[in-house]
C-alpha positions in Angstrom: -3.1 -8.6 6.2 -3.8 -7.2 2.3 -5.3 -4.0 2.8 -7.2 -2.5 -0.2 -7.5 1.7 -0.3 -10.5 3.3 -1.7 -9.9 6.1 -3.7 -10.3 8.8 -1.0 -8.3 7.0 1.2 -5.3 8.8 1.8 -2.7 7.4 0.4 0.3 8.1 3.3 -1.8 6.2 5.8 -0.1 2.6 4.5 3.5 3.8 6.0 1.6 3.4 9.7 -0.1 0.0 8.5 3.2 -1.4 9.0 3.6 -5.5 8.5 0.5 -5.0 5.8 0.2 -5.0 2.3 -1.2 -2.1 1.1 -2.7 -1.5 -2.2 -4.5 1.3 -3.4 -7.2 0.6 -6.2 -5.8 2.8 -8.4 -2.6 0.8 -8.2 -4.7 -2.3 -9.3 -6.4 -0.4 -12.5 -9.7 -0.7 -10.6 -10.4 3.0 -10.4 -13.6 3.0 -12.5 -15.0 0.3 -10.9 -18.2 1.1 -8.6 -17.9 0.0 -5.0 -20.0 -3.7 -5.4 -17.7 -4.7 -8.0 -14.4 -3.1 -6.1 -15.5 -5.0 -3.1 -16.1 -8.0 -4.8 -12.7 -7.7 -7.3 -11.1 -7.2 -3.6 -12.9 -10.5 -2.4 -11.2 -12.1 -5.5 -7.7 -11.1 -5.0 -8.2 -12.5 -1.7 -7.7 -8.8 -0.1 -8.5 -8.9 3.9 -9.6 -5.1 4.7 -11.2 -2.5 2.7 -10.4 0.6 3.7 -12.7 3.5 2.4 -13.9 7.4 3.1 -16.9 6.7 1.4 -19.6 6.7 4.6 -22.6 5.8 2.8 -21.4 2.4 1.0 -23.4 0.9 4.1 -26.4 1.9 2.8 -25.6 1.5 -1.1 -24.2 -1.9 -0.3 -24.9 -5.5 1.4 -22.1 -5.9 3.4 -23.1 -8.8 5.6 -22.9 -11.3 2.8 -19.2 -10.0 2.5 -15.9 -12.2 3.1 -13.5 -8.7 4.0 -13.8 -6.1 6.4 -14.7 -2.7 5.9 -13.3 0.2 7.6 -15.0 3.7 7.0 -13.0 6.8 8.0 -14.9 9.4 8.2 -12.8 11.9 6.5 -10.7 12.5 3.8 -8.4 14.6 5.5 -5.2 13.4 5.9 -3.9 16.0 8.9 -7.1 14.9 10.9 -6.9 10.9 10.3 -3.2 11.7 11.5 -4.5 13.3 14.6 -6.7 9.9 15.3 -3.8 7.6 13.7 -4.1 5.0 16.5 -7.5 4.6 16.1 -7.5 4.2 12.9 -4.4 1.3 12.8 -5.9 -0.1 15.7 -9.0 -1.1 13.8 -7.4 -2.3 10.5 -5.8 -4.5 12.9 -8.3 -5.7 15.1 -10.6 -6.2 11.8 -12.1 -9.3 11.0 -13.5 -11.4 8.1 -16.6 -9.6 7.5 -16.7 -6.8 9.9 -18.0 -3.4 9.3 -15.6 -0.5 11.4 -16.6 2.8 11.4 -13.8 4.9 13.0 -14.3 8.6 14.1 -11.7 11.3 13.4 -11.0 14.2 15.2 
């Protein structure tokens, strides 16, 4: 799958997202964008998973017209999202076309 990274996301999490493609959106030059038009500059380059810290972008956004999946950690903090790493590789790889994946860190 290509994975996209917010820029919150922690940026060590893509060496567990093994047999991904991970990009970050800074990597792309799409770190002014706002999150409609990084989720839809995601859509275009055909990206499967968005992965974000950002826990409101359900409520700023319509996700449900959306081609990618969403995954919300919900934390920035890279020693706790290593302390719920499972959980969190388990649902960028169970994430489907559209989806919306919350997943709780300790």
């Amino acid at each position: 799958m290509n994975v996209l990274f917010d820029e919150g996301t922690p940026v060590p999490l893509r060496h567990a997202l093994v047999g991904h493609s991970v990009h970050t959106a800074r990597e792309r030059g799409w770190s002014g964008l706002k999150n409609g038009e990084l989720i839809a500059a995601a859509e275009a380059a055909n990206y499967d998973v968005f992965v974000t810290t950002d826990q409101n972008l359900k409520y700023q956004q319509n996700l449900r017209s959306r081609e990618l999946s969403v995954v919300v950690l919900r934390t920035t903090s890279w020693p706790r999202i290593q302390r719920s790493l499972a959980a969190v590789v388990a649902a960028i790889d169970a994430a489907a076309r559209g989806s919306y994946i919350e997943v709780d860190v300790e």
